[in-house]
N, C-alpha and C positions, 0 to 999 in steps of 0.2 A: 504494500500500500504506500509506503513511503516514495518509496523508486516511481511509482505513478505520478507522485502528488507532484516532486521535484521537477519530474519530466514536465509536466502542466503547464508548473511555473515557468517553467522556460518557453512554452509555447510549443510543447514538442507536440506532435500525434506518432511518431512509428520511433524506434531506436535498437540497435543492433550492437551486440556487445560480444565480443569474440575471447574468449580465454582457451590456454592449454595447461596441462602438466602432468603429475604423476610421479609415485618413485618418492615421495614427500619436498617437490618441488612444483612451482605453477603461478599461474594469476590469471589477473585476466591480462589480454595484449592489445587490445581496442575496442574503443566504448565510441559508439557518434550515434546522433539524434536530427529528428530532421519535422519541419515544419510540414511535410508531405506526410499523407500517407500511406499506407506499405501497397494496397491497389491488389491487397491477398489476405486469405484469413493466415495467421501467424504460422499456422502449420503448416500451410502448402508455400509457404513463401522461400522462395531459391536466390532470390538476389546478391549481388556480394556486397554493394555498396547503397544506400539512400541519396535518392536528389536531394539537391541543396542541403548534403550532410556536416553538424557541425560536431568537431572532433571535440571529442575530452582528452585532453593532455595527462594521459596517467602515469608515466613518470613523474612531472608535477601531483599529480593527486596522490600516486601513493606514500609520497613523503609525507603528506595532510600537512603541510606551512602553514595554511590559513587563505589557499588559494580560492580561486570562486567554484572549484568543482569539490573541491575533497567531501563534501556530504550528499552530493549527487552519485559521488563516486564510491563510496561508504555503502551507499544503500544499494547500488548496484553488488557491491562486495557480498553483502550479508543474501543477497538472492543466490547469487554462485556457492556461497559457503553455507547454503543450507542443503543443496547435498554436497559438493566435491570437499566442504572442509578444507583443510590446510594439503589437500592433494596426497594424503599419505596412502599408502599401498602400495601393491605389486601392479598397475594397473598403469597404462597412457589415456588421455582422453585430449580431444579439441571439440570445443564444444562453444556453441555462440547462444546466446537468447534474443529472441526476436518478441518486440513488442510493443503489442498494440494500443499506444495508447487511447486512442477513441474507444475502442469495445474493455478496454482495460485486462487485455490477456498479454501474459507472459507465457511463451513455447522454448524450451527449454529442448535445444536439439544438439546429442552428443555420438559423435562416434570413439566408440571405447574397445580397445584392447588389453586382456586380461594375459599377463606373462604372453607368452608366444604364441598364443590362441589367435582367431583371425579377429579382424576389427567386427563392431555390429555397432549399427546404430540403434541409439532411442531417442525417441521424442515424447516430454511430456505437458502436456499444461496445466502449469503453478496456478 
């Protein structure tokens, strides 16, 4: 709810957040937001980029200085770490969430490999 609310604020409707890791290593690698909307229900959405997308600087954010994203970027964190956690296991994943802010859905789509097992995807909506 928070990560909705912030997104609001900013005027967002769609934003796309991309994180990797595994092995107890990770984060997220890019966060952008866009005054469009996604033009897909969140699950079928295949795009790699948003029109007129605006970047969150997460290097800056994940220092949290006191920058203008570090609580937009915060609550994005606490949606990836309510399931991947600090990334620990035997496991890879890349995984992005896609969402909508008009319909207020978050899709949560990961492809995961387990030790030397083959990759599989999931997707779910938060």
């Amino acid at each position: 709810a928070q990560l909705l609310e912030l997104l609001r604020e900013r005027g967002a409707r769609s934003a796309v957040i991309a994180y990797e890791g595994g092995n107890d290593e990770g984060w997220i690698t890019t966060f952008e937001y866009s005054a469009a909307g996604l033009g897909a229900d969140p699950a079928d959405w295949s795009g790699e980029s948003l029109p007129d997308a605006q970047a969150v600087d997460v290097d800056a954010a994940m220092e949290a200085a006191g920058g203008p994203d570090d609580a937009l970027f915060e609550a994005a964190e606490a949606v990836m770490c309510d399931k991947w956690g600090s990334f620990a296991g035997e496991f890879e994943v890349e995984g992005r969430l896609v969402i909508d802010v008009d319909s207020s859905r978050i899709v949560r789509r990961d492809v995961v490999r387990v030790e030397e097992g083959p990759a599989e995807t999931e997707v779910e909506t938060i």
